[in-house]
C-alpha positions as MATLAB code, in Angstrom:
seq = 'XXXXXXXXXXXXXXXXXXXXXXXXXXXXXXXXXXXXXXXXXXXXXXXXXXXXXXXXXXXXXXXXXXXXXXXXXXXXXXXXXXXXXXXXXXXXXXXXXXXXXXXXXXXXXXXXXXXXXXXXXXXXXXXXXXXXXXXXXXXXXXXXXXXXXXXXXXXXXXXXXXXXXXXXXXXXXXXXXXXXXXXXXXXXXXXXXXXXXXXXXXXXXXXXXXXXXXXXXXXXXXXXXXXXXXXXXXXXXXXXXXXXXXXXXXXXXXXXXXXXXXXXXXXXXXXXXXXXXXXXXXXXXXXXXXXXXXXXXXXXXXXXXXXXXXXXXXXXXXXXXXXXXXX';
ca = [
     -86.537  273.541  179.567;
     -83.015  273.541  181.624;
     -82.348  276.634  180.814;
     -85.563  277.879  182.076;
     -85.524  276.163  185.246;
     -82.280  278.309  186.021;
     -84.237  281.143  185.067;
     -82.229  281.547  181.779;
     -83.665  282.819  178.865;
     -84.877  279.921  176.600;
     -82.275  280.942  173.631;
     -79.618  279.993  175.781;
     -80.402  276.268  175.912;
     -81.501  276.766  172.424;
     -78.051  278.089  171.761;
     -76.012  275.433  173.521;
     -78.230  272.407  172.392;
     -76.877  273.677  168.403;
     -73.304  273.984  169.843;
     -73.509  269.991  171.270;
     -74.850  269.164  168.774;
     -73.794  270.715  165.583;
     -70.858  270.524  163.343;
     -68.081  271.569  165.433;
     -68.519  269.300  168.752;
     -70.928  266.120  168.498;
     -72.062  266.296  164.981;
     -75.069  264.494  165.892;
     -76.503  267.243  162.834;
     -75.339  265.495  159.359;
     -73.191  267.918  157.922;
     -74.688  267.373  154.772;
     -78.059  268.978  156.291;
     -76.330  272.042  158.001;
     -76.946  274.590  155.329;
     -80.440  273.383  155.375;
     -80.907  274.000  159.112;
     -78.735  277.620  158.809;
     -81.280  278.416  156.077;
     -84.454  277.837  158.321;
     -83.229  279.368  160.694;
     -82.708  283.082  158.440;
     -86.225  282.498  157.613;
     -87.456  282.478  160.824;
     -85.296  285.754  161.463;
     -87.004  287.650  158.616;
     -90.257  286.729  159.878;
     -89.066  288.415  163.496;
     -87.670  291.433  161.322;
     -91.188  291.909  159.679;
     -92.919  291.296  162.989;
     -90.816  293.691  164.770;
     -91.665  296.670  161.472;
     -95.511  295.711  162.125;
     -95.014  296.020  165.848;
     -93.663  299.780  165.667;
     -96.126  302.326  167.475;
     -95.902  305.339  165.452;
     -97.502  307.214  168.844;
     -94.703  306.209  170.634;
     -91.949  306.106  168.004;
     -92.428  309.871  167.860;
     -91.690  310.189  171.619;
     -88.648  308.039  171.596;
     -87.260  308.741  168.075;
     -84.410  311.202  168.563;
     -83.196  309.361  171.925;
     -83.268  305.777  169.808;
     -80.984  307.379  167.485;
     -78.290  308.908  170.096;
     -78.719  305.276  172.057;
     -78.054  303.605  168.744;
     -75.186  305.644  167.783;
     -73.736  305.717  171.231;
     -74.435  302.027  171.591;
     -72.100  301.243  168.505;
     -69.605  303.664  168.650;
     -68.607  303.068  172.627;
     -68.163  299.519  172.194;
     -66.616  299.307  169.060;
     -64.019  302.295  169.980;
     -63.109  299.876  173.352;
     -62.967  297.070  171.371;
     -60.321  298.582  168.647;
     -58.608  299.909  171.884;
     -58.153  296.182  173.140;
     -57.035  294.800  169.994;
     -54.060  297.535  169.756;
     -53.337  296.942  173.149;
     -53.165  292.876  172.447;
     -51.121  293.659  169.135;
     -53.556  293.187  166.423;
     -52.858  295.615  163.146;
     -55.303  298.043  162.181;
     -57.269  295.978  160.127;
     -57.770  293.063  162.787;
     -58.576  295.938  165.187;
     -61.263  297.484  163.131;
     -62.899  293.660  162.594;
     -62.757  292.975  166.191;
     -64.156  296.391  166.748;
     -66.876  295.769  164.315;
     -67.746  292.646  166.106;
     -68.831  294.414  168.960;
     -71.133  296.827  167.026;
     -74.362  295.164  166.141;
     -76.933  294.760  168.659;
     -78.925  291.139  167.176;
     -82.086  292.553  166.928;
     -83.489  288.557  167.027;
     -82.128  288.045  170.245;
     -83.269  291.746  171.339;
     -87.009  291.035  169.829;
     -87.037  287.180  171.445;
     -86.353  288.758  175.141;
     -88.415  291.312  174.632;
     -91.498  289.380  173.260;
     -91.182  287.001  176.081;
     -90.909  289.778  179.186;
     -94.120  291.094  176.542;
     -92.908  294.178  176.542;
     -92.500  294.727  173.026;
     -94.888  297.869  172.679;
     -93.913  299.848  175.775;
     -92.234  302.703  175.293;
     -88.768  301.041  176.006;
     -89.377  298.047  173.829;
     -90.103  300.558  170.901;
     -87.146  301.832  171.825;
     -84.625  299.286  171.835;
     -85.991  297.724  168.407;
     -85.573  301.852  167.027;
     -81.567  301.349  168.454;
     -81.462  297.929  166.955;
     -82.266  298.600  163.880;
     -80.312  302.137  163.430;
     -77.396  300.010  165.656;
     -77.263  297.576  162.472;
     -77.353  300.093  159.876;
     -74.315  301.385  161.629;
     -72.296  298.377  162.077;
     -73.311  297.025  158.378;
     -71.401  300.790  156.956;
     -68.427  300.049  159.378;
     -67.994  295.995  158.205;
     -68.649  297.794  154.616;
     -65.681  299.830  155.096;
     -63.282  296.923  156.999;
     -64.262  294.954  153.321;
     -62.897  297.873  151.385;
     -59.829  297.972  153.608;
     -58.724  294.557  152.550;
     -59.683  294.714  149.313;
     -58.905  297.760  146.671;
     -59.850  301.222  148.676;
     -62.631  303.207  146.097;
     -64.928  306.040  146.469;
     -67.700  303.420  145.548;
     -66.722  301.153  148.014;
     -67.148  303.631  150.726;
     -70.140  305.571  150.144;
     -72.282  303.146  148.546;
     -73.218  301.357  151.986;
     -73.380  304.409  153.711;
     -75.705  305.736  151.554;
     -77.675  302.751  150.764;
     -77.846  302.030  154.366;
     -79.343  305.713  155.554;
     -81.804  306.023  152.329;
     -83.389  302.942  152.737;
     -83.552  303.775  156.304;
     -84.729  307.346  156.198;
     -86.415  307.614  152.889;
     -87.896  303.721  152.763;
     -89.313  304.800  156.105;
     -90.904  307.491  155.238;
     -92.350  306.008  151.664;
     -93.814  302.788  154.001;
     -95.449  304.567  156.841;
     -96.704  307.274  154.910;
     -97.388  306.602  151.506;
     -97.924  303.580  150.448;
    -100.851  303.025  152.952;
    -102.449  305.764  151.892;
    -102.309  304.073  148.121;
    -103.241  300.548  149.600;
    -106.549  301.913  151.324;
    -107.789  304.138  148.274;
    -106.817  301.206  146.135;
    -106.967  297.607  147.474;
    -108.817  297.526  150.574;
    -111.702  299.188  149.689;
    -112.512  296.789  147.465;
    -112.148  293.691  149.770;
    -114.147  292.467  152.254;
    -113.239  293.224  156.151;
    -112.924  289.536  156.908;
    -110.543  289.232  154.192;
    -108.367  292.469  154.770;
    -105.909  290.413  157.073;
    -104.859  287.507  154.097;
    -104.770  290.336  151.446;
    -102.389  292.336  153.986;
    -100.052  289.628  154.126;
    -100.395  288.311  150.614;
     -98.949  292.464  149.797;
     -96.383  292.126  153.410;
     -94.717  288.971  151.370;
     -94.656  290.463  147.823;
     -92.899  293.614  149.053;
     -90.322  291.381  151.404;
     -89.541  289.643  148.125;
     -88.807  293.051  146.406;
     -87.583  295.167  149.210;
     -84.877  292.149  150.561;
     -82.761  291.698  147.482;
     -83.344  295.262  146.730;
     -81.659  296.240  150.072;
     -79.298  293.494  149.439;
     -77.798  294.298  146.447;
     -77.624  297.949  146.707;
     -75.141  296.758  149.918;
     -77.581  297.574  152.764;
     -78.916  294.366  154.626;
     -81.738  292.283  153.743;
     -83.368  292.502  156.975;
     -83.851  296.237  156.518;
     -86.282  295.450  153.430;
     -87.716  293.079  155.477;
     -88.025  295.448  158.989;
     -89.418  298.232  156.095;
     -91.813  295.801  154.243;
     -93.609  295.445  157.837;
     -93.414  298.992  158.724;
     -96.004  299.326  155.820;
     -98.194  297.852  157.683;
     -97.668  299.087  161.292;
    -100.724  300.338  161.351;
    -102.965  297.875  159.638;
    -104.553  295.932  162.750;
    -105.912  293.224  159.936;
    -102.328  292.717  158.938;
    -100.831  292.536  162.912;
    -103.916  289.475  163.423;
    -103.396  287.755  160.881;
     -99.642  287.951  160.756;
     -99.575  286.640  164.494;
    -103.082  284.095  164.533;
    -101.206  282.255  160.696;
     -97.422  282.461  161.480;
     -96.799  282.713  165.230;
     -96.548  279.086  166.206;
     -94.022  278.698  163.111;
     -91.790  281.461  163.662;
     -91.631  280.219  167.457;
     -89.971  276.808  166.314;
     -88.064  278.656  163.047;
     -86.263  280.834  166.080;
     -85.611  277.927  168.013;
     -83.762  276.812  164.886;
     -81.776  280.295  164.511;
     -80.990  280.166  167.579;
     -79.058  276.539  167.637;
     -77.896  276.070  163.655;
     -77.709  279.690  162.863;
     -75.390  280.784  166.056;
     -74.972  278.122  167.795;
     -73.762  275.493  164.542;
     -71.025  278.798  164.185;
     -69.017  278.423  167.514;
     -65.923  276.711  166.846;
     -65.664  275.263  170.611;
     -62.698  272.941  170.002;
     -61.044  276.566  169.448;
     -61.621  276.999  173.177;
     -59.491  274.497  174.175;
     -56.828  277.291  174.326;
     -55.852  279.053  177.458;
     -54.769  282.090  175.172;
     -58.189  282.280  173.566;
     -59.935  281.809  176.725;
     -57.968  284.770  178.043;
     -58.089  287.294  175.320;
     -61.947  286.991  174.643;
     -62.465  287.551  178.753;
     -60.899  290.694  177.643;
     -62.581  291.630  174.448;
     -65.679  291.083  176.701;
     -65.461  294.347  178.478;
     -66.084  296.383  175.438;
     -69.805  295.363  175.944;
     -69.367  297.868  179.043;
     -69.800  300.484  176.181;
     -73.299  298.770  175.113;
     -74.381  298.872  178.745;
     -73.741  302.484  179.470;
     -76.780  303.222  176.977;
     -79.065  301.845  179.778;
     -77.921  305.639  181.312;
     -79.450  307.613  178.061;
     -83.068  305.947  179.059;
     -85.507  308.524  179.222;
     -87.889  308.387  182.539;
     -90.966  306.974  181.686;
     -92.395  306.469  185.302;
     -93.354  308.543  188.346;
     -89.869  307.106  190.090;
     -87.215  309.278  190.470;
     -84.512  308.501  187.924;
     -82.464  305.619  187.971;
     -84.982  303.997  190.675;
     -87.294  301.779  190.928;
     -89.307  300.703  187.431;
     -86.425  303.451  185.781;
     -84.037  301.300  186.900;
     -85.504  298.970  185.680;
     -85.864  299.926  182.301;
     -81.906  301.418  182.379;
     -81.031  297.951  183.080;
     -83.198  296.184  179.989;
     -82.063  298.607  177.633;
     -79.030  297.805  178.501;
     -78.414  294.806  178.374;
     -80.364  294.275  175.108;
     -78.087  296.328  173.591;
     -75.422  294.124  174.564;
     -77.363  290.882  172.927;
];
């Protein structure tokens, strides 16, 4: 409620009430019941991830596709090369470097998907475009974290192209498999023999038993767990049952499971007392300006409006892409 009333984005109060009040400052939170809370919270992220798979607009995906790729591959590598730069410059070694570099890769596609659901602009053209660079953003910074493990440990060939191609065939081939096959099997063979009023349970009764293959799946062949769950809901992007009843049965829940991702998940994290140090203070000021490289993206926006570029509703939507990247 604070937060909102100095037009901050909910998450940020939700974020600071878990840093009062967790672990690391107040520890109003038992410790004993921390896990628990982290745990919630990842559950209410997977739900996101499968809402934001169900929420893809195929129409529009196809019109956006290529650019989400450059703005996710742009969107990692800029920030992560500024961020290695820093880190040399500061006098980390090459392995520090690459790990704060790595840092700055990711775009959080819950905090991306929670400011875009609440401007509601999830399924315009740009918010189908940021969750495209989110996702293909993570796949990128899950290879290069892949590849810092390796580092540090013993350097194989295993090591270093399993994620990579893990990551891209779950990506690229999963894709294709859940938007256009296995619908094709599910309407031939399941939902022509239920009822219409029943389509939408029987949807997500299938969404859950493929998140409970496709995550560990995903997860053990060292891609992340959220992809099996982003590709378990792309199955049903364009199942209008499944999209209802996903949103009328789980909504209100996921609402208060983000609220708790938000505080235990990130917020339980921040080591505050750490903060206390003037060198610390300093040095992450610095690090800071590699999100420069995540804001630049907002440039590769295509025009989607009758304003010339870069005014108006395009600037605009230069300066939401942006910035979501930088989440």
């Amino acid at each position: 409620k604070i937060a909102g009333l100095v037009l901050m984005p909910s998450l940020v109060g939700e974020i600071i009430a878990g840093i009062v009040l967790g672990p690391n400052l107040l520890e109003f939170v038992p410790s004993v019941f921390t896990e628990a809370f982290v745990l919630l919270g990842e559950i209410g992220l997977i739900l996101l991830v499968i809402e934001a798979g169900i929420d893809i607009d195929l129409t529009t995906m196809k019109l956006i596709g290529t650019r989400g790729i450059i703005i996710a591959i742009v969107g990692s590598i800029l920030p992560i090369g500024i961020a290695v730069g820093i880190a040399f410059a500061l006098g980390l070694d090459t392995v520090g470097a690459i790990a704060a570099g790595a840092a700055f890769g990711p775009t959080s596609l819950g905090i991306a998907m929670n400011i875009l659901r609440s401007a509601k602009i999830v399924n315009t053209p740009v918010g189908q475009l940021i969750i495209a660079a989110a996702i293909i953003d993570d796949m990128i910074a899950l290879v290069i974290l892949s590849q810092l493990g390796a580092l540090v440990g013993t350097l194989t060939v295993s090591s270093v192209l399993i994620p990579i191609v893990s990551a891209v065939s779950f990506l690229v081939l999963g894709g294709y498999i859940a938007v256009f096959v296995v619908p094709k099997y599910l309407d031939r063979y399941v939902f022509t023999k239920v009822s219409a009023e029943k389509k939408g349970n029987v949807s997500l009764g299938i969404l859950f038993l493929l998140v409970l293959g496709l995550m560990p799946a995903t997860k053990y062949a060292k891609a992340s767990y959220l992809m099996g769950s982003f590709i378990a809901g792309l199955v049903f992007c364009s199942n209008h049952a499944a999209h209802v009843s996903f949103v009328s049965q789980l909504k209100r829940v996921m609402q208060w499971l983000m609220r708790i991702f938000f505080a235990a998940t990130i917020g339980f994290q921040v080591p505050v007392k750490s903060f206390a140090s003037y060198e610390v203070i300093w040095k992450g000021l610095v690090f800071t300006l590699a999100l420069v490289g995540k804001l630049l993206t907002g440039f590769l926006v295509p025009n989607f409006t009758t304003y010339p570029s870069f005014t108006g509703l395009h600037k605009r939507d230069v300066l939401v892409v942006g910035f979501s990247m930088a989440a």
